[in-house]
N, C-alpha and C positions, 0 to 999 in steps of 0.2 A: 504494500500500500504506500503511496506517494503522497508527503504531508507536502505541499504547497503553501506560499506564504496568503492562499486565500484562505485555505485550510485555519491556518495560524490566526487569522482577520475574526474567522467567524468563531473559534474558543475562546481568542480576546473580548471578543461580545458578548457568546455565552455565561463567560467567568465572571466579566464585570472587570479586567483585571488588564492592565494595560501591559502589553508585551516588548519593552524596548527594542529587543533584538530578534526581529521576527524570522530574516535569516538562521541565524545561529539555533535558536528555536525550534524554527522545522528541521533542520540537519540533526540535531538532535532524537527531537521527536521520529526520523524516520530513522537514523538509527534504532533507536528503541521497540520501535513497534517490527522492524528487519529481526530482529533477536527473538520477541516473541514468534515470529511466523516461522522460525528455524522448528521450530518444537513439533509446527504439525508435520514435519517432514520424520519424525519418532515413529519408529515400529512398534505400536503398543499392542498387535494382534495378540489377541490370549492372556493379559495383562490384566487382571479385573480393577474397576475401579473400587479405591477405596479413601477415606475419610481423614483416616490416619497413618501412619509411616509407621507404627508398633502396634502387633498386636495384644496391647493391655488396654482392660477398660475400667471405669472409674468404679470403685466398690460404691454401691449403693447400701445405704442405713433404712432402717422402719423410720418412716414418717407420724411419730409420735408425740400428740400435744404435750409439754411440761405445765405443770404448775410454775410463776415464776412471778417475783417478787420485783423484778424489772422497772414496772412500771410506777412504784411508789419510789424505789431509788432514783428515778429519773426524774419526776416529779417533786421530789425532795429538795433538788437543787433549782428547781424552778422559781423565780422571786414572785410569780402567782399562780397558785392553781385551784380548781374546783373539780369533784367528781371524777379524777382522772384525765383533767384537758389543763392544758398550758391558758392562762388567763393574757390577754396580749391588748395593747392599746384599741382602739378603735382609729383605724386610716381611713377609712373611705367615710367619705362625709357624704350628704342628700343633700 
């Protein structure tokens, strides 16, 4: 694929982002995108895909509520609270 400096024009407008060297830019940019497309040129026949590079997977625990005392220690440190909620100015005015 051939990045063009029209190319480069219309990601400058996409982005929002002004591109001083729109040259140097696109020679770059089609280097880059030149390296990617080496890849499809990969024999991957027979090759499954997968997710991961090791096969180890994450131990999973019982998803089991606690009892937990949490909520009044954090509230503790609150300079106001009621019922379990953080007490906080009033910002929005009517």
């Amino acid at each position: 694929m051939k990045i063009d400096i029209k190319t480069i024009e219309k990601l400058e407008n996409l982005s929002m982002v002004e591109i001083e060297d729109k040259e140097k830019m696109a020679n770059d940019l089609h280097e880059i995108v030149s390296f990617v497309e080496m890849l499809n040129e990969l024999d991957t026949e027979g090759i499954e895909p997968t997710f991961r590079v090791l096969d180890v997977t994450t131990p999973l625990r019982e998803d089991e509520p606690l009892k937990t005392e949490i909520i009044k220690d954090v509230l503790a440190h609150a300079p106001k609270a009621k019922d379990g909620y953080f007490i906080v100015p009033k910002i929005i005015e009517s």
